[in-house]
N, C-alpha and C positions, 0 to 999 in steps of 0.2 A: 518052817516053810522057807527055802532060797528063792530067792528075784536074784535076776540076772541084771545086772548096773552097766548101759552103755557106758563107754569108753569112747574118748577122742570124739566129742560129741559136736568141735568146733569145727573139725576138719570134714570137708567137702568130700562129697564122693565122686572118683574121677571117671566119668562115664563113656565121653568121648577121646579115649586112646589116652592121654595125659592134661584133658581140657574136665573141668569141670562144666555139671550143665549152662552154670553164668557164664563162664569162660567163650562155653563155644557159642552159646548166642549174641555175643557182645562181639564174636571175632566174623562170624557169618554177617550181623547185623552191619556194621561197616563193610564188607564185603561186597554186601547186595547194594548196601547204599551208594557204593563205590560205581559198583557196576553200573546203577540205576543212572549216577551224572552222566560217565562214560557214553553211554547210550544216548540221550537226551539232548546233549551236549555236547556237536558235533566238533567242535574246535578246540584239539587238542591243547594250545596255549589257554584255554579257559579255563577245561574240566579237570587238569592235572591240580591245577592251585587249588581246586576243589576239592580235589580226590585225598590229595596229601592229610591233610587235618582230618579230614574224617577217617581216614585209615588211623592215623596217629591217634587220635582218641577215642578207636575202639578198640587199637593195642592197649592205650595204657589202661584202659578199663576192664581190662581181661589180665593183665598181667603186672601194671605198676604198683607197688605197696605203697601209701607214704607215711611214715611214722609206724609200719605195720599193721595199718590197716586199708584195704580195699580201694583205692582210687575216685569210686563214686561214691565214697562218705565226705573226700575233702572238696569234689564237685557241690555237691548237697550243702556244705557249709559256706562254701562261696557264691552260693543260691541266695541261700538264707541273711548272710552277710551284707550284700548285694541290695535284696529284696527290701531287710528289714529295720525297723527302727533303731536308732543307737543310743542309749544311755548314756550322757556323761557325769560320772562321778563330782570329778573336780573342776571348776574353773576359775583363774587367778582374775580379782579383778580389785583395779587399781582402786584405792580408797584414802578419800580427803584425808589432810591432818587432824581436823575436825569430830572426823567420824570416827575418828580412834581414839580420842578423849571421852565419846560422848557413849561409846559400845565397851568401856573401861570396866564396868559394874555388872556389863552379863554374863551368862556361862560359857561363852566361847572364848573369853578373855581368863575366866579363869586355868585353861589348861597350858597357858603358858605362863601363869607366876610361876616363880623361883622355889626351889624347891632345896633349904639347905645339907648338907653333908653331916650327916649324924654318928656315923660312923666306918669302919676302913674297909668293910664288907660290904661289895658291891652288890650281894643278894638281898642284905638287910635294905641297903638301901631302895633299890628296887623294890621291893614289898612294899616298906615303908611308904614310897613316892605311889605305887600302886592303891593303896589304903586309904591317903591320902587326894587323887581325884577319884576315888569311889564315893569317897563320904562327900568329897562337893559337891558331884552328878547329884547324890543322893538330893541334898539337900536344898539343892538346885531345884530337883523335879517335885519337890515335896511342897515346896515357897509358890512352886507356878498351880501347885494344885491346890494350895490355900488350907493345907492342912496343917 
């Protein structure tokens, strides 16, 4: 038995004349909205400063890629960006003489001992250095579990 397998399944169907159907509602929809200030908004030194930006971004939402993709994805991420909470990973923060004497013995300290030169082959060593803060992680989390 054959099945017949779409093809070009990303690609839009261009419905209206070279618009596809988002295309042309995004370009109608600024349109109307245009029209709508226009109308409402009898002073043209008003409703043109209006009109411009909404015209302008319902071209670029009809028509701008960026990075190759769709215009209202990077809208959408600078929604959410905007919107939403931020994570930060890292933060430097300054610390006594003190407390670098006295944090000397725990596992954050141990990934920066010294680690010597065993051999002229920078892979062995690499391993080597890798092998080497595995087994302290290891034995690190083994001592905090009391095993």
């Amino acid at each position: 038995m054959r099945f017949q397998v779409p093809q070009f399944i990303e690609i839009e169907d261009q419905i209206f004349g070279r618009l596809t159907v988002k295309q042309f509602l995004y370009v109608v929809g600024a349109a109307g909205l245009s029209f709508v200030l226009y109308k409402f908004i009898p002073w043209w030194f008003v409703s043109i400063p209006l009109i411009v930006p909404v015209a302008g971004l319902g071209l670029a939402l009809a028509f701008y890629k960026f990075n190759g993709k769709p215009f209202v994805f990077t809208l959408e991420a600078a929604f959410h960006y905007i919107t939403g909470n931020r994570l930060y990973i890292w933060k430097k923060r300054e610390r006594k003489p003190h407390e670098r004497a006295e944090s000397a013995n725990t596992p954050a300290a141990w990934d920066t001992s010294y680690v010597p030169k065993l051999s002229d082959s920078k892979l062995k060593d690499l391993t080597w250095s890798l092998d080497i803060k595995e087994h302290m992680g290891l034995g690190a989390e083994e001592t905090m579990r009391g095993k």
